[in-house]
C-alpha positions as CSV (number, residue, x, y, z in Angstrom):
1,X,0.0,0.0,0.0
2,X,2.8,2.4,0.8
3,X,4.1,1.2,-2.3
4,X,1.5,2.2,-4.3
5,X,0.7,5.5,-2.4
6,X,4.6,6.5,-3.4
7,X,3.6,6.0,-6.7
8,X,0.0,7.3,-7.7
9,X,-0.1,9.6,-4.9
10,X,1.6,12.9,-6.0
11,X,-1.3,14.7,-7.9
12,X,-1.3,18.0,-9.9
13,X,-4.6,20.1,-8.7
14,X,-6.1,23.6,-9.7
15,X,-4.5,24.3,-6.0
16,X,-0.9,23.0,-6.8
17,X,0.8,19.9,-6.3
18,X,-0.7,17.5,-3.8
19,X,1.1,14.7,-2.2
20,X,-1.3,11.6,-0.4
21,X,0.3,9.8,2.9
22,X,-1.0,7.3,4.6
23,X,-0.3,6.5,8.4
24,X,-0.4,2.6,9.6
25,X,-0.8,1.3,13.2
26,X,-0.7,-2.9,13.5
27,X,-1.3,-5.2,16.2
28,X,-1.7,-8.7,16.5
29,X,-3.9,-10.2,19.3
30,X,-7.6,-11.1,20.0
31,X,-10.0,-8.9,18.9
32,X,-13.8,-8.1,20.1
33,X,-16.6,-7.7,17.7
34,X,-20.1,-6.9,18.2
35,X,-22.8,-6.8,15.6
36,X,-25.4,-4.5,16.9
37,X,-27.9,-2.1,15.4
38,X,-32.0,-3.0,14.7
39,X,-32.2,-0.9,11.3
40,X,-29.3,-2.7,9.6
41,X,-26.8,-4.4,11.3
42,X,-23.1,-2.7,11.8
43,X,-19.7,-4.7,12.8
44,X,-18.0,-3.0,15.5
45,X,-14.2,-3.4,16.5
46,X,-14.1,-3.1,20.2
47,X,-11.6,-3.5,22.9
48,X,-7.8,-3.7,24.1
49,X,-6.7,-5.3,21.0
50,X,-8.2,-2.4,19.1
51,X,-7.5,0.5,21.7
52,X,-3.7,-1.0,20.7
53,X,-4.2,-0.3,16.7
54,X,-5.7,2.9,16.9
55,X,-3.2,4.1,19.6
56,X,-0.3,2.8,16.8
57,X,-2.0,4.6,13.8
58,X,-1.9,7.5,16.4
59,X,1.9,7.0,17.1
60,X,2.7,6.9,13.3
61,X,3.1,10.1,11.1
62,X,2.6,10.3,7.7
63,X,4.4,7.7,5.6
64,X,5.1,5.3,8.8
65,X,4.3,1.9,9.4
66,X,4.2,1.5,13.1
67,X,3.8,-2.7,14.9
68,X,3.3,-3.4,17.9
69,X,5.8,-5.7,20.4
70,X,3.1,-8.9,19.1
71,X,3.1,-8.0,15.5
72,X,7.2,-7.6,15.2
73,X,7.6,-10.9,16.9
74,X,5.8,-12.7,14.1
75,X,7.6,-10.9,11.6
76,X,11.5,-11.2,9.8
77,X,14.0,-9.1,12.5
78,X,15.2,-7.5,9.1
79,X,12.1,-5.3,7.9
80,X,12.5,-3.7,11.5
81,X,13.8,-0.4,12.6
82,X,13.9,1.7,15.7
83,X,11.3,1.8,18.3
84,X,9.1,4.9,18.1
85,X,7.1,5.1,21.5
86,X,4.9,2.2,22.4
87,X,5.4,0.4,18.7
88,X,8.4,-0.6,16.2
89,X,8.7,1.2,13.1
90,X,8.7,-1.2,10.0
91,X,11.5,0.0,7.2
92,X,11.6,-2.8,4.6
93,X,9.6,-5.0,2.5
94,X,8.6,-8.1,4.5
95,X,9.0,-10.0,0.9
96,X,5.7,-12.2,1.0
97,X,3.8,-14.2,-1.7
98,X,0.5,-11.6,-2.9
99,X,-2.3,-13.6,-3.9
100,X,-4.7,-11.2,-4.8
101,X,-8.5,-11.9,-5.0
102,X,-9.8,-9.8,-7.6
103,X,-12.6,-12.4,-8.5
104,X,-16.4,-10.6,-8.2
105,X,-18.5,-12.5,-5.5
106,X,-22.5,-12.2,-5.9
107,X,-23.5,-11.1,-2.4
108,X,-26.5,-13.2,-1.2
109,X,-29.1,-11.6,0.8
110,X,-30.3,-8.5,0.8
111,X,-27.9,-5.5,1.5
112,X,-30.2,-3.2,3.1
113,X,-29.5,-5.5,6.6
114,X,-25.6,-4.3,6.6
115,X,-26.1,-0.9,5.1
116,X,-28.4,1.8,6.2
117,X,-31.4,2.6,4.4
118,X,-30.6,5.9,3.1
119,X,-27.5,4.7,1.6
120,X,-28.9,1.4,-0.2
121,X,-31.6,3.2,-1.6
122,X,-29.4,5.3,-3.1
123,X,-26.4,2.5,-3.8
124,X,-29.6,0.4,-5.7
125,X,-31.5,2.9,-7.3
126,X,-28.8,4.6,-10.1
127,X,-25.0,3.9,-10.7
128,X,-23.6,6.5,-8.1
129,X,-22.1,9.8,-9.5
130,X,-19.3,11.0,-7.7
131,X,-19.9,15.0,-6.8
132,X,-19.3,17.7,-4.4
133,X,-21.5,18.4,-2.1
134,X,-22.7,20.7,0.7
135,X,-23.1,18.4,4.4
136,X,-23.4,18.5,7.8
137,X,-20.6,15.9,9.3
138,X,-21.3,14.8,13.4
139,X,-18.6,12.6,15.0
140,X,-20.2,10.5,18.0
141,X,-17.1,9.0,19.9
142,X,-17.9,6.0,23.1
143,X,-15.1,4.7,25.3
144,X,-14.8,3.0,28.7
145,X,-15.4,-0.3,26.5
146,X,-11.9,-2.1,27.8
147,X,-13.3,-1.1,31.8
148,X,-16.6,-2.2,31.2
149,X,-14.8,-5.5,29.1
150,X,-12.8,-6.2,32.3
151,X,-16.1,-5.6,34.6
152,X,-19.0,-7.0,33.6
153,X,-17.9,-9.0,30.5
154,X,-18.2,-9.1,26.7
155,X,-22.3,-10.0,26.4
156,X,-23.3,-7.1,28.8
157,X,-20.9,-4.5,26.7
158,X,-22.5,-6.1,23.5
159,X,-26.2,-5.2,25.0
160,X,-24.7,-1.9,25.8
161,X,-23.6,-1.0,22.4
162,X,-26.6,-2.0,20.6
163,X,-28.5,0.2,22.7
164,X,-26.1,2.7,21.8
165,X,-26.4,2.4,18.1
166,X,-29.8,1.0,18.2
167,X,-30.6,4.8,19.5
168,X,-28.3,6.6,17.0
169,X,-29.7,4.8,14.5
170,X,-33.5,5.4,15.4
171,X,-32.9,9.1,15.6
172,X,-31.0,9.3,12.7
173,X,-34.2,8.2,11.1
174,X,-36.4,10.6,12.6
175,X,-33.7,13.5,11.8
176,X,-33.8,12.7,8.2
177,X,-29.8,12.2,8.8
178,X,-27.1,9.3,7.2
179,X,-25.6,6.8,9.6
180,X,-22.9,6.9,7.8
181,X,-19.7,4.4,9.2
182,X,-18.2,3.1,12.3
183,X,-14.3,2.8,13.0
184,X,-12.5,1.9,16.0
185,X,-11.2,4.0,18.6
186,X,-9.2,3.8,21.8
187,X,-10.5,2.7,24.4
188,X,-14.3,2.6,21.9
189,X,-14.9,4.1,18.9
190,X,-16.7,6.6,16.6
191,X,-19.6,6.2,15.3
192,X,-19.9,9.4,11.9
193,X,-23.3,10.7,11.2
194,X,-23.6,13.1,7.9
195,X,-26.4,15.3,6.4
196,X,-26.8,16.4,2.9
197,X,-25.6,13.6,1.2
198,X,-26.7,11.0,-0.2
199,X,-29.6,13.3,-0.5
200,X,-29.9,17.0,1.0
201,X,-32.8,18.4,3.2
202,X,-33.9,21.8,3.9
203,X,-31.6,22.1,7.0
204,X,-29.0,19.6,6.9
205,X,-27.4,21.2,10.4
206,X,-29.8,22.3,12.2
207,X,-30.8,18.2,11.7
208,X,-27.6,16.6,12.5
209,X,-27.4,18.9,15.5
210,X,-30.8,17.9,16.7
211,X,-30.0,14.0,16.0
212,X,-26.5,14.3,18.4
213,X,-28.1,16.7,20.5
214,X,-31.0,13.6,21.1
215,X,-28.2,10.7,21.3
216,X,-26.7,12.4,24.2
217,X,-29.4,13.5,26.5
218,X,-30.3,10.0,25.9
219,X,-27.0,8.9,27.7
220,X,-26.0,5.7,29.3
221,X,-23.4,3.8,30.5
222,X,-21.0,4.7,27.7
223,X,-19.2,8.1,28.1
224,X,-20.2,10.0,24.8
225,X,-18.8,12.9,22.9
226,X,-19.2,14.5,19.8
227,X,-18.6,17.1,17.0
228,X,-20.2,18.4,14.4
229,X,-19.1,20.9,11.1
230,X,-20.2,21.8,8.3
231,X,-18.9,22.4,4.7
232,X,-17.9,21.1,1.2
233,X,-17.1,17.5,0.5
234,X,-16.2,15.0,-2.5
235,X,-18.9,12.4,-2.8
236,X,-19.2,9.2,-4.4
237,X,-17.7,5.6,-5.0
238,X,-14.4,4.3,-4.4
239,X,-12.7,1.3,-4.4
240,X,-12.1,-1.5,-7.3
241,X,-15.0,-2.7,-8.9
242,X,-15.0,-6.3,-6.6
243,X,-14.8,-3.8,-3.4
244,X,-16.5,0.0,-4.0
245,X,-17.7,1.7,-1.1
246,X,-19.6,5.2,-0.6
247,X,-17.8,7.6,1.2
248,X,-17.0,11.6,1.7
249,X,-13.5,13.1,1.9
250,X,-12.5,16.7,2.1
251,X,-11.7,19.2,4.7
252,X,-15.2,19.3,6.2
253,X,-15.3,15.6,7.8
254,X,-11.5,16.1,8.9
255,X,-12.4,19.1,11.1
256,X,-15.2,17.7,12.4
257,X,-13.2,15.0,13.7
258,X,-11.0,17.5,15.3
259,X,-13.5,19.4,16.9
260,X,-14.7,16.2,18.9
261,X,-11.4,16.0,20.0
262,X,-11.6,19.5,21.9
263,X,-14.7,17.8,23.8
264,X,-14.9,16.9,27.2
265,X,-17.0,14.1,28.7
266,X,-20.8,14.8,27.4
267,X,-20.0,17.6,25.5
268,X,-20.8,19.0,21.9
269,X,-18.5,20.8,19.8
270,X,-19.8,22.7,17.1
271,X,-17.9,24.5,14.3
272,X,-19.3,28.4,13.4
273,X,-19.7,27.0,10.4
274,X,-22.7,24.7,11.1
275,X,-24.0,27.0,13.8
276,X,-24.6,29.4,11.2
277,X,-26.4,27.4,8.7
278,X,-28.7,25.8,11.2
279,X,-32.1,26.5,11.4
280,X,-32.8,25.4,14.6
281,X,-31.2,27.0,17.5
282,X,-29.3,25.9,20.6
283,X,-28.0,27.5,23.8
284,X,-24.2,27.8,23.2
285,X,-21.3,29.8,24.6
286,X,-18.1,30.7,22.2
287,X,-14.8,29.0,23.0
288,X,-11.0,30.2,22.1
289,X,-10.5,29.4,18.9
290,X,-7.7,26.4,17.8
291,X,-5.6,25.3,14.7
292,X,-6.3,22.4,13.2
293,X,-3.9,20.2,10.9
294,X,-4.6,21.8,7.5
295,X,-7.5,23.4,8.4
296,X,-6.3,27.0,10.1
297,X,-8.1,28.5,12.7
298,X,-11.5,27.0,14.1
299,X,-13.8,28.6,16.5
300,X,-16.0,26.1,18.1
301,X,-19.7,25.9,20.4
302,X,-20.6,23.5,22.7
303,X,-24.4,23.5,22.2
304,X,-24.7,22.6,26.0
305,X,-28.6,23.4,26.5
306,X,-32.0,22.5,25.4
307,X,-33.3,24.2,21.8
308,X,-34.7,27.4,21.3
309,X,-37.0,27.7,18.6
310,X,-36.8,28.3,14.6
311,X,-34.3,31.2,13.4
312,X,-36.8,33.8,11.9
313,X,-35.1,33.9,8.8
314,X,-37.0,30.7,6.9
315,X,-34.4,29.6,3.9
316,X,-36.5,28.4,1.2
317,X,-35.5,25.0,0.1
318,X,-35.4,21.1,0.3
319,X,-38.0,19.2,2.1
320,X,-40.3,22.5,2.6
321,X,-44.1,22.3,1.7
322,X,-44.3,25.2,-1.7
323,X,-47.6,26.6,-2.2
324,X,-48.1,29.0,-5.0
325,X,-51.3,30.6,-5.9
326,X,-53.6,32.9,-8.4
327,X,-56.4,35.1,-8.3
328,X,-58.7,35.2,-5.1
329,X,-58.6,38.0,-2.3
330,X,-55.1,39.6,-1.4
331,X,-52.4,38.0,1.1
332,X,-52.4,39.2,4.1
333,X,-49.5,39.1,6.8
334,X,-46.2,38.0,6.0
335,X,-47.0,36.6,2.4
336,X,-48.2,40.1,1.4
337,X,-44.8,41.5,3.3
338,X,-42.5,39.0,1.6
339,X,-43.6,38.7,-1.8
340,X,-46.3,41.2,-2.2
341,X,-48.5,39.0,-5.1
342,X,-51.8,38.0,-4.6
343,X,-53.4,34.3,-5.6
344,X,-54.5,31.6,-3.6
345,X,-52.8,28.9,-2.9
346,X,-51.7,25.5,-5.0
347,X,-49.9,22.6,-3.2
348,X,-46.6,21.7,-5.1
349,X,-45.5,17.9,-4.1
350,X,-42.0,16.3,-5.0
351,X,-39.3,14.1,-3.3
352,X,-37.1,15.9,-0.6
353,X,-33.5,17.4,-2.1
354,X,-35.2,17.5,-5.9
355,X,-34.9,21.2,-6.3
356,X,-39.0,22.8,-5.9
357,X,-38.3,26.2,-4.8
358,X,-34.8,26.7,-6.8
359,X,-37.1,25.4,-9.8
360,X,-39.9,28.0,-9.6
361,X,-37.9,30.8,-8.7
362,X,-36.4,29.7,-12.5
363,X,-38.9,30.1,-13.6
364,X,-40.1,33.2,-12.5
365,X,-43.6,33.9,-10.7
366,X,-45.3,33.2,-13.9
367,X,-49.6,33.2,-14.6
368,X,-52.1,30.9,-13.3
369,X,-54.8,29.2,-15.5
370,X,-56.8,32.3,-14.8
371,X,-54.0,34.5,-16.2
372,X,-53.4,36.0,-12.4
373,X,-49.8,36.5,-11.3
374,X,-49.2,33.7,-8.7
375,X,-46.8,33.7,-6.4
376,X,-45.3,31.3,-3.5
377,X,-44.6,30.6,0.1
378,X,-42.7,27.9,2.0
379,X,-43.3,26.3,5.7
380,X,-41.0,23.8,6.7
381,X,-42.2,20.8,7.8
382,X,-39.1,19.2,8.9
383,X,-38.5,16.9,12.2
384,X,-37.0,18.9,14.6
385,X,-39.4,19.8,16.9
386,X,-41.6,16.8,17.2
387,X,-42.7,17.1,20.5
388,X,-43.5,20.8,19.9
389,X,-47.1,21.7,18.7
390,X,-47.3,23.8,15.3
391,X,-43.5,24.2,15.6
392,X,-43.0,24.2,11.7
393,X,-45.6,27.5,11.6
394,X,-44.1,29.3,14.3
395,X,-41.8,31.7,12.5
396,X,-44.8,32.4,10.4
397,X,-46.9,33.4,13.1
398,X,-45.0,34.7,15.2
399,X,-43.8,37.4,12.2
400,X,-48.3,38.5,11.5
401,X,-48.1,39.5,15.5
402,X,-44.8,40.6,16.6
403,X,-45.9,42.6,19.6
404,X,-48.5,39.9,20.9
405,X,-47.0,36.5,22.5
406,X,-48.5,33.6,20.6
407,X,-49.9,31.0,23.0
408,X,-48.3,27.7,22.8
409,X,-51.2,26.3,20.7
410,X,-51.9,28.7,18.0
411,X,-55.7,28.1,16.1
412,X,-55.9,27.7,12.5
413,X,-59.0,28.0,11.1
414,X,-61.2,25.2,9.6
415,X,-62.0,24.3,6.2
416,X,-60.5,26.5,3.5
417,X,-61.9,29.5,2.2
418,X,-61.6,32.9,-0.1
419,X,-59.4,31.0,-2.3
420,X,-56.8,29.8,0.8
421,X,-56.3,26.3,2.0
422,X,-56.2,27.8,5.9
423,X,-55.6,30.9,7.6
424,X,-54.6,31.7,10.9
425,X,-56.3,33.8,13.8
426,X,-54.3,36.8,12.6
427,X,-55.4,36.1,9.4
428,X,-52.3,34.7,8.3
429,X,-52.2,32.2,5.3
């Protein structure tokens, strides 16, 4: 692999010249696995054996192969060098007969129980188009595995960690957000959570922060951290064509993993730059900002407190409801403030992420059947605040009576009338 890094790895760019390394940590030894999860079932790599590897891969920079004591005793004293903290560093070719298996396997079964949903939908509907993309990246990391190994034993850990995913998984669901992989960790693992990709939603952050926000008021025995960013990444499939696997690279997931590495205990790091883009807001205080490897200066918030509500500023886009209208009476409230049209309304229905706003605002606001200039709104009707009753409305509302506090069960009217599908008690549409 080094091998081949050294060879196909120096790459000329629209930045410059770019130069790929690779970092390796091995151990021998007996390894824990768990298979855990209810909506599709994920392989986790658990335990001292792997709190050894990663702590290697840690040890080793850039271009290193670093073994540990176990590994370089089952190995030719030649390709061995000096010792480089807890490992050996490896320096030649071990000289071993490759036997490559390159042959194509038919998988049997169906691969919606090993991958999540969102991503074999996606994997089986269309050959996947690799692209850049706009997500929201959450690092969940759990340790005290090797205590609780030593403790209470390998089946209660293994109930503990599918309760663990089990509930990362179910709130992924209702967040609208990709479980994306798992990798091991010392001392646990990570679990990485992404939104906007395969698919985007109207507010990929504002979801993922909801989702880890969820996970770890949920708590447990584990000891849970995370962080979340937000920014550009490169999409797609990788791999040979006996082994391809979706993934995301770029700077975006890197410095998401960095910011969970600034978290204490229970906390959650957040990056400015998914603060900003999400819609739903959390009580936060601003930290000193750090360097991260190749990423500059990042200033990160612990959202440490419950939510508070919908940002006033409604982005149009993604999974929101559009109406558009013609004819009828004029709109009143904050449709006649923001677009100043008149019409009634017309329902508009198409898949999340398909582009309905960005297409009518294309294509200008155009004439009804009658001839009348129609027009459109949005309300979001995403799944942040499910416990919260006509939350999706409330930034509408709350804009037709700004000097008047709402009460928490605002009335809309009955059956539709004067051309509108409801109205409000303020007269709102």
């Amino acid at each position: 692999m080094q091998k081949s890094m050294a060879r196909i790895g120096r790459l000329q760019t629209s930045a410059g010249r770019s130069t790929l390394r690779m970092s390796v940590g091995i151990h021998s030894g007996d390894f824990h696995f768990f298979s855990v999860g209810r909506s599709h079932r994920e392989l986790l790599v658990a335990g001292p054996a792997a709190t050894v590897t990663a702590h290697l891969e840690a040890v080793a920079e850039a271009g290193e192969i670093v073994v540990s004591a176990s590994t370089a005793r089952q190995v030719p004293s030649r390709v061995l060098g000096a010792a480089k903290l807890d490992g050996i560093l490896v320096t030649a070719d071990p000289r071993v007969t490759v036997t490559p298996n390159e042959v194509a396997v038919a998988v049997r079964g169906q691969p919606s129980l090993s991958l999540p949903s969102a991503l074999s939908d996606h994997l089986v509907a269309a050959p996947v188009e690799s692209e850049h993309r706009q997500v929201a990246v959450a690092f969940i990391e759990f340790s005290v595995v090797d205590d609780l190994l030593g403790r209470v034993g390998a089946a209660t850990v293994a109930g503990m960690l599918d309760e663990l995913v089990t509930g990362i998984q179910d709130a992924c669901l209702r967040h609208a957000v990709t479980f994306w992989e798992t990798d091991i960790g010392e001392d646990g693992g990570k679990v990485m959570l992404v939104a906007g990709a395969p698919s985007s939603t109207d507010d990929d952050a504002g979801r993922i922060l909801s989702t880890v926000r969820e996970v770890l008021d949920r708590g447990g025995p584990l000891r849970l951290r995370a962080g979340i960013n937000s920014g550009r990444v490169f999409a797609g499939g990788f791999g040979p064509l006996y082994r391809r696997t979706y993934s995301a690279k770029g700077d975006a997931v890197n410095l998401a993993a960095r910011v969970m590495g600034r978290a204490g205990p229970g906390e959650i790091y957040v990056s400015d730059a998914a603060l900003r883009r999400s819609r739903v807001r959390f009580e936060s205080e601003e930290l000193e900002p750090f360097s991260g490897q190749g990423q500059g200066g990042a200033r990160p918030r612990p959202p440490v407190g419950r939510t508070e509500g919908r940002r006033q500023q409604v982005r149009l886009g993604g999974s929101a409801t559009v109406w558009t209208g013609e004819g009828g009476p004029r709109p009143r409230g904050p449709a006649r403030r923001g677009r100043r049209r008149r019409g009634p309304l017309r329902r508009v229905d198409r898949r999340a992420g398909t582009g309905k706003v960005s297409s009518y605002r294309r294509g200008g606001p155009g004439r009804g059947r009658h001839g009348h200039p129609s027009w459109l709104i949005a309300i979001s009707t995403d799944r942040s605040f499910p416990t919260r009753p006509y939350g999706p409305y409330s930034g509408r509302l709350s804009d037709c009576a700004p000097r008047r506090r709402l009460g928490p069960l605002p009335t809309l009217c009955g059956p539709p009338s004067n051309g509108w599908r409801r109205t409000c008690v303020h007269g709102c549409p």
